[in-house]
C-alpha atoms as one frame of an Amber mdcrd trajectory, in Angstrom:
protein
 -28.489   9.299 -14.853 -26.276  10.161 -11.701 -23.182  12.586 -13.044 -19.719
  11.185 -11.720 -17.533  14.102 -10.162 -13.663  13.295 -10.782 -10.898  14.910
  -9.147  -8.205  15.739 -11.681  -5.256  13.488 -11.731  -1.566  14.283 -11.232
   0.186  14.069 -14.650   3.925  12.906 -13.786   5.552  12.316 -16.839   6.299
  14.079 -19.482   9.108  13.462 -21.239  10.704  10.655 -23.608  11.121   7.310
 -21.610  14.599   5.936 -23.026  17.134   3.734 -22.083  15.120   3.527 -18.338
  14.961   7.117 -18.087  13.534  10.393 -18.889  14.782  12.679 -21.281  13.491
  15.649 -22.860  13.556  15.633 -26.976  16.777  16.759 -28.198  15.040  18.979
 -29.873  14.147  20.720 -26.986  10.864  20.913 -28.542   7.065  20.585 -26.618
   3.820  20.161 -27.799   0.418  20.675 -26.043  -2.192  17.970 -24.767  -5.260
  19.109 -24.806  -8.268  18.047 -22.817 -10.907  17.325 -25.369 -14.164  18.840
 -23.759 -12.761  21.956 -22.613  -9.610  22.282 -24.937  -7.401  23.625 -22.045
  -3.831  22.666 -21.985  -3.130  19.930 -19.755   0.366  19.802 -19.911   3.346
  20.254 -22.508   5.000  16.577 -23.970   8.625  15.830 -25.464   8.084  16.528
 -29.084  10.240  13.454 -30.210  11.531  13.089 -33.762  14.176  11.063 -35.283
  17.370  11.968 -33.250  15.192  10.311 -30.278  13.608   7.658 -31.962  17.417
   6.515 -32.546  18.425   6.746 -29.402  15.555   4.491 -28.346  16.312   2.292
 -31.004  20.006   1.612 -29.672  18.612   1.727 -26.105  16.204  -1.228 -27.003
  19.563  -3.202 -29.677  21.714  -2.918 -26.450  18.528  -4.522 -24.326  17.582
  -7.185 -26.769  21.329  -7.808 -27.673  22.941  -7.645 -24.625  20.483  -7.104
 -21.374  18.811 -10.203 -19.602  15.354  -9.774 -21.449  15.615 -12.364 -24.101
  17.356 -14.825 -22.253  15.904 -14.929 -18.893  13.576 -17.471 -17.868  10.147
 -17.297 -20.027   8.610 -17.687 -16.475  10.450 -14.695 -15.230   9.245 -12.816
 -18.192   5.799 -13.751 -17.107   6.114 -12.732 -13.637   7.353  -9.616 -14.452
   4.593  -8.975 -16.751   2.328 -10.316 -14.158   3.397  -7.330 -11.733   3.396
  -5.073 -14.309  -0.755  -5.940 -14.208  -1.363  -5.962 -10.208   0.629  -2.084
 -10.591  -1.850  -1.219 -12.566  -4.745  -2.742 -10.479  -3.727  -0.665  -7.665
  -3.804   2.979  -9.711  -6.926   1.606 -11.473  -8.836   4.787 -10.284  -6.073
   7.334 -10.482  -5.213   5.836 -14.180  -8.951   5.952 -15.215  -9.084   9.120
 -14.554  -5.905  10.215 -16.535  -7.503   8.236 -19.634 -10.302  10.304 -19.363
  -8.709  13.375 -19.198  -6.574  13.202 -21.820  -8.936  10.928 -24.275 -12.217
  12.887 -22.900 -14.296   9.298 -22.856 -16.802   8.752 -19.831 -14.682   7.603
 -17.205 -17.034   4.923 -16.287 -15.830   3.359 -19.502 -12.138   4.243 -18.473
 -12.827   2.466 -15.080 -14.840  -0.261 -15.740 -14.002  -1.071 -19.416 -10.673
  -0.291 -20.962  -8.339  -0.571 -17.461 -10.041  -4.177 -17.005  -9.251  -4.715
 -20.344  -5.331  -3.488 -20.226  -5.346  -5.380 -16.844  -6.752  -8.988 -18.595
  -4.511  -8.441 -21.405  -1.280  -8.370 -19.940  -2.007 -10.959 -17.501  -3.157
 -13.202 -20.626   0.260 -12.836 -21.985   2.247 -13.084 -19.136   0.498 -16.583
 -18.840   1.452 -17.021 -22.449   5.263 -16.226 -21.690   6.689 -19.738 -20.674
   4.142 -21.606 -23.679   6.018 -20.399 -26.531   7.549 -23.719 -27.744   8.610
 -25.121 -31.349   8.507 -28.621 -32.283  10.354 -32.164 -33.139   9.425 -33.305
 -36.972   9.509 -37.079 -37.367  11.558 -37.338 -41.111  12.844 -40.466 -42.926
  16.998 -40.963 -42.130  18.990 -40.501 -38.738  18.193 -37.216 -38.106  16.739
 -34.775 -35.736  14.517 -31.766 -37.017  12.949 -29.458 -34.510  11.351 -25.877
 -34.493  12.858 -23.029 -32.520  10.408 -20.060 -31.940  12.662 -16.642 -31.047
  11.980 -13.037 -30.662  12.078 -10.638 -33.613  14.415  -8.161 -31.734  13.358
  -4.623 -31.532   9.972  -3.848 -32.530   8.277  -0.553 -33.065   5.140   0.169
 -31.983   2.472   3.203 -33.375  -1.093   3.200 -31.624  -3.991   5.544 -32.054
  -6.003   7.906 -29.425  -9.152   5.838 -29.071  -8.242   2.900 -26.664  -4.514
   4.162 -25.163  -3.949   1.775 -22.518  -5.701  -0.854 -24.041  -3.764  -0.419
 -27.264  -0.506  -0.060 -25.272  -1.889  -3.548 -23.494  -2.202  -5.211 -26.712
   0.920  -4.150 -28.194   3.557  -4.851 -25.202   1.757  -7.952 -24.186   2.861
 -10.177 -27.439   6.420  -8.529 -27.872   7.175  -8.863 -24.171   6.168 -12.151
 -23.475   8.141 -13.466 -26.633  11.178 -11.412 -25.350  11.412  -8.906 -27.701
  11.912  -5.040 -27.024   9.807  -2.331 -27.674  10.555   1.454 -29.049   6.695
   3.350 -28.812   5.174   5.812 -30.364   1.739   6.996 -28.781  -0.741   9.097
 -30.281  -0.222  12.848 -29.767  -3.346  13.291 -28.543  -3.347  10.710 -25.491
   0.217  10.365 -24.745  -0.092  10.590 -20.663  -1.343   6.855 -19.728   1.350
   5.515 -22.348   4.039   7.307 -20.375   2.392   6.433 -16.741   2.792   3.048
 -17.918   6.773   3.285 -18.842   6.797   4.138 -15.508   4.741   1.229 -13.468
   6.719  -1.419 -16.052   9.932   0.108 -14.552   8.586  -0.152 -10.971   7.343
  -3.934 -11.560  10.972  -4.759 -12.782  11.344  -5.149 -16.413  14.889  -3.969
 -17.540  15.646  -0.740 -18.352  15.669  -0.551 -22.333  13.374  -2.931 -23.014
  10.398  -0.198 -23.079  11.141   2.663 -24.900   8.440   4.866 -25.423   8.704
   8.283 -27.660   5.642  11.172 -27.942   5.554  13.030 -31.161   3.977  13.188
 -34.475   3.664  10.866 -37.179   5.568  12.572 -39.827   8.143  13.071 -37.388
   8.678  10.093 -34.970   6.123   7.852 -36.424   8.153   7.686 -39.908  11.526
   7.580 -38.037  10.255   4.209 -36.051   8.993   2.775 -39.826  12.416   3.569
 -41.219  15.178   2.718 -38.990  17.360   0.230 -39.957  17.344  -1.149 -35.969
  14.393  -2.082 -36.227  13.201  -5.350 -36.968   9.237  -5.309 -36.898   6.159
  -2.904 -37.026   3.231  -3.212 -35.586   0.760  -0.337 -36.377  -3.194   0.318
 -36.033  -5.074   3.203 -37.215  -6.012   3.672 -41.062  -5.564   2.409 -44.207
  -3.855   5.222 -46.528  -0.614   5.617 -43.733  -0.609   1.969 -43.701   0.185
   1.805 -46.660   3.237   4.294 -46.738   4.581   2.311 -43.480   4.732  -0.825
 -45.949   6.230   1.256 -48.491   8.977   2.595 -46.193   9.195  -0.717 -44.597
   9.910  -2.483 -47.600  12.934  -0.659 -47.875  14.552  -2.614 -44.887  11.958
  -5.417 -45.214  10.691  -5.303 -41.663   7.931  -7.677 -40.412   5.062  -5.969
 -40.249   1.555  -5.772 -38.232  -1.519  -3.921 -39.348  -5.265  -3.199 -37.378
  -6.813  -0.979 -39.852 -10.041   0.071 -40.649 -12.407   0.211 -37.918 -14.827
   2.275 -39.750 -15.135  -0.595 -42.453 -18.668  -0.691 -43.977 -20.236  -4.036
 -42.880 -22.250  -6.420 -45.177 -25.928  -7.342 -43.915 -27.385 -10.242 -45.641
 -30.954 -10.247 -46.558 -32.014 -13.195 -43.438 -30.352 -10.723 -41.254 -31.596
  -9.550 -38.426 -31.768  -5.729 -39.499 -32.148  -4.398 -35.964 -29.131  -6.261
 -34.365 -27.045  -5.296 -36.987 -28.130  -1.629 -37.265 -27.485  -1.343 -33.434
 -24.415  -3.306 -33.635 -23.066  -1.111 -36.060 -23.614   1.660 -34.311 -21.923
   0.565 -30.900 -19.220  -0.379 -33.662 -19.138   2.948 -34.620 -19.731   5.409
 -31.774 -18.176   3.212 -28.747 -15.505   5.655 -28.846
């Protein structure tokens, strides 16, 4: 099998994307990002914590509340979103190559897997933008009773290390395309393509505010997002046991929440199975990063 030879990527941003721009923690505090085969420092990140995760919070209240976000067109939404994707497209290599480094899978699956992916997925929901409808009830009497679908508000957003841009993809897409705004938290160990993405949704347009996107820790940021009173929703994936201290703390301000858990669940094989298909797709299950 030929070997792939990568030139290293530029790593632009670093810091806490809030309000539409970037900020370093208030903290003042960095952490490391390592590249997994080597373990060499790639760069330092904003250690964020809860004094930023408020300020991103009120940066994404004043976008939702008072911005042009939930109230524009549904089709402008979509086009927005749909720019957001062709951005992408056009740093497909340079962004493969950033997942890779900072994730350490091969970047053939970066290039030809998970960026296709993040690319389909937000186009999918930009689509899905101007489709969001309610409906008219037919009841007994002189009256009209109709459906009204609206956006949560501000919804906070935790994703794990394995799929970053996909995960980011699959977490912006829904909340953007119903007009809500978005305060993120990425995984400490892939933070870069999270934050190169702040940036391209910027470029393509959407309004400062409405993307709000945090590095840090989960005990740290990751709680702050679960327990601030600004925010409205959760959605989390990664495993069971902090899921369920987000409900916990969640239940506390009863946010909505959102859970993908447990992708090392044990599967159950019926006897008529067939035992090699399921053995092999339990192991792509498993090992596919």
């Amino acid at each position: 099998m030929a070997t792939e030879v990568i030139s290293r990527p530029e790593v632009r941003q670093t810091q806490c994307f809030i309000g539409g721009q970037w900020v370093p923690a208030q903290s003042g505090k960095t952490f490391d990002t390592l590249h997994p085969a080597t373990e060499e420092v790639i760069c330092q990140i904003a250690e964020g914590d809860a004094a930023d995760v408020d300020l991103a919070v009120k940066a994404a209240r004043d976008a939702f509340d008072n911005g042009p976000w939930r109230t524009m067109d549904a089709r402008e939404r979509g086009a927005l979103m749909m720019k957001l994707a062709d951005l992408i497209e056009e740093e497909i290599d340079e962004l493969a190559a950033l997942e890779t480094l900072d994730n350490g899978k091969p970047i053939n699956d970066s290039r030809n897997v998970d960026l296709p992916l993040t690319i389909d997925c937000l186009r999918y929901y930009a689509g899905y933008a101007d489709k969001i409808h309610g409906q008219t009830i037919p009841v007994r009497g002189n009256f009209f009773t109709y459906t009204k679908k609206e956006p949560v508000g501000v919804v906070g957003q935790i994703i794990p290390w394995n799929f970053p841009m996909l995960m980011v993809a699959w977490k912006w897409g829904p909340a953007l395309a119903a007009g809500c705004t978005i305060v993120m938290k990425p995984a400490e160990q892939t933070p870069l393509t999270c934050l190169r993405m702040a940036r391209l949704a910027q470029k393509a347009g959407i309004p400062d505010g409405v993307i709000n996107v945090v590095p840090g820790f989960g005990p740290t940021a990751g709680a702050a997002v679960v327990q601030h009173p600004g925010i409205d929703k959760v959605a989390f994936t990664g495993e069971y046991k902090t899921a369920q201290t987000i409900m916990a703390d969640a239940s506390q301000t009863l946010k909505r929440l959102t859970f993908e858990l447990g992708g090392k669940s044990p599967n159950v094989v019926f006897a008529d199975a067939d035992l090699d298909a399921a053995a092999a797709g339990s192991h792509f299950g498993l090992y596919f990063n």
